[in-house]
C-alpha positions as CSV (number, residue, x, y, z in Angstrom):
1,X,0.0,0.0,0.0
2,X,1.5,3.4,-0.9
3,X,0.0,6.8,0.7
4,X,0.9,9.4,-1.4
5,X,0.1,13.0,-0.1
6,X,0.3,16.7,-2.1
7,X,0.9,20.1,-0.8
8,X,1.9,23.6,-2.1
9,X,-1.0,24.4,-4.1
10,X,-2.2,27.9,-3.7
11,X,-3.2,31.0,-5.4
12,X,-0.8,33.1,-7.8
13,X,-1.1,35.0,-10.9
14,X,-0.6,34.5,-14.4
15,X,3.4,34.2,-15.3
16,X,3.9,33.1,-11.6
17,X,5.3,29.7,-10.2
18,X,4.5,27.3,-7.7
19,X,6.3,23.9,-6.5
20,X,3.7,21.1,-5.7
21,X,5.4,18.1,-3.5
22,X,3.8,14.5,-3.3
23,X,5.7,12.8,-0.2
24,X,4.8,8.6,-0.1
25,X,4.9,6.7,2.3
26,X,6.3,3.2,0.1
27,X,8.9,0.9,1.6
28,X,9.9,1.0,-2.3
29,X,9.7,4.1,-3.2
30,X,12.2,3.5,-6.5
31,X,9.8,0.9,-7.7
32,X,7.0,3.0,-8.6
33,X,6.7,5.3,-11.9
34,X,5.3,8.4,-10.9
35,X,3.1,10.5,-12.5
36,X,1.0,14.4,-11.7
37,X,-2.5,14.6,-13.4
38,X,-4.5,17.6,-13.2
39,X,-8.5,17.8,-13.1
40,X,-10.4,21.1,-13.5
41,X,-14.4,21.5,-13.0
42,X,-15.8,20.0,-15.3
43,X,-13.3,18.4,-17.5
44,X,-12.0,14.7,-17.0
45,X,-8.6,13.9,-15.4
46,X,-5.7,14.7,-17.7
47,X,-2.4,13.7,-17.5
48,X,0.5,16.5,-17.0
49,X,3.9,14.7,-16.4
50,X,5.6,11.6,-15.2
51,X,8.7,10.5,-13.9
52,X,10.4,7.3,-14.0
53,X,11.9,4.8,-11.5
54,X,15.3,6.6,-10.6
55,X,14.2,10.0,-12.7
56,X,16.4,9.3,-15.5
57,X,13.2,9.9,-17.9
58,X,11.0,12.5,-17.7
59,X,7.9,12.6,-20.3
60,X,5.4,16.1,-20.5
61,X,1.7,16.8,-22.1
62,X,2.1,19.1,-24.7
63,X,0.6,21.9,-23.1
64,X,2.6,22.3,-20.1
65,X,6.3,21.0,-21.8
66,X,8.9,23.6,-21.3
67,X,7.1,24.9,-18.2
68,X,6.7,22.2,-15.6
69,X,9.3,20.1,-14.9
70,X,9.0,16.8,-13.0
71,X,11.6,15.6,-10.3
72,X,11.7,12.8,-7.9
73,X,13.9,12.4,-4.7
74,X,14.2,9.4,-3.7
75,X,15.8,9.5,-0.4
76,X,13.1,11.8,0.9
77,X,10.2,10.0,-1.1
78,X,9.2,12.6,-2.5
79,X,7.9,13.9,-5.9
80,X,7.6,17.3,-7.3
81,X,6.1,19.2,-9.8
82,X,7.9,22.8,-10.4
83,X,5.2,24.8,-12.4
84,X,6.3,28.1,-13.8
85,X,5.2,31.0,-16.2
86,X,2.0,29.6,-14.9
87,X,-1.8,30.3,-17.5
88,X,-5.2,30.5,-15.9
89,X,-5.8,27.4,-17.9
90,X,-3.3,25.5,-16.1
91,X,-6.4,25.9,-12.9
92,X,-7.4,22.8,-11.5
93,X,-6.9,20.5,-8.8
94,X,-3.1,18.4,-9.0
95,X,-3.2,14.5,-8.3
96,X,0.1,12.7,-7.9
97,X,-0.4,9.2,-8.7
98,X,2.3,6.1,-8.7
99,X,2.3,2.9,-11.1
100,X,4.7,0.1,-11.0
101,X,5.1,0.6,-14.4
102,X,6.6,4.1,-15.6
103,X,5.9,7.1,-17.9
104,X,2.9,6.0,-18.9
105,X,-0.2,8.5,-19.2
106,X,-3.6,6.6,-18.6
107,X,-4.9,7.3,-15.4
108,X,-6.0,3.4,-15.2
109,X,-2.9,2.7,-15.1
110,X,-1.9,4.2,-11.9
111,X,-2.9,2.6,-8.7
112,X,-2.5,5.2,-5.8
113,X,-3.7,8.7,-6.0
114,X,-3.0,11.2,-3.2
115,X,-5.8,13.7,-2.2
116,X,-5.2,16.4,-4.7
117,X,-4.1,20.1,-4.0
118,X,-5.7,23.0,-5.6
119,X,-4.1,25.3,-7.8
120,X,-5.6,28.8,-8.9
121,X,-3.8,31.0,-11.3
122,X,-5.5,34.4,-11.8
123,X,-5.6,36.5,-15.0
């Protein structure tokens, strides 16, 4: 069982920048791909960026490549997701999610899904 659990959400304005964290509590943290998705109201779960075992690979959705950038510490089991130069369209509520297979962008294929964290980005 892996308890995955997101914080540094928050308010900020367009062209600002947050840094989400996802800290887990798995034994074997380095055996799980690991993956943020994004949901705003409305709209299914969408997939932003993922991360594999050691953080040798990194893989983006097209809208946020060259923005957010994906990073994974594994002596502190943690995952985070840097997010700058930040749209209002990049509003909605961040999952971090963790497969035992990596980079992949299917939200079926991830088994455990922290609580989210809500991220607002004002025009």
């Amino acid at each position: 069982q892996v308890q995955l659990v997101e914080s540094g959400g928050g308010l900020v304005q367009a062209g600002g920048s947050l840094r989400l964290s996802c800290a887990a509590s798995a034994r074997t943290f380095n055996s799980y791909g690991l993956a943020w998705f994004r949901q705003a109201p409305g709209k299914e779960r969408e997939f932003v960026a993922a991360i594999s075992f050691r953080g040798y690979s990194t893989y983006y959705a097209d809208s946020v490549k060259g923005r957010f950038t994906i990073s994974r510490d594994n002596a502190k089991n943690t995952v985070y997701l840097q997010m700058n130069s930040l749209k209002p369209e990049d509003t909605a509520v961040y999952y971090c999610a963790a497969a035992t297979v990596p980079l992949v962008t299917a939200p079926s294929e991830y088994d455990y899904w922290g609580q989210g964290t809500q991220v607002t980005v004002s025009s």
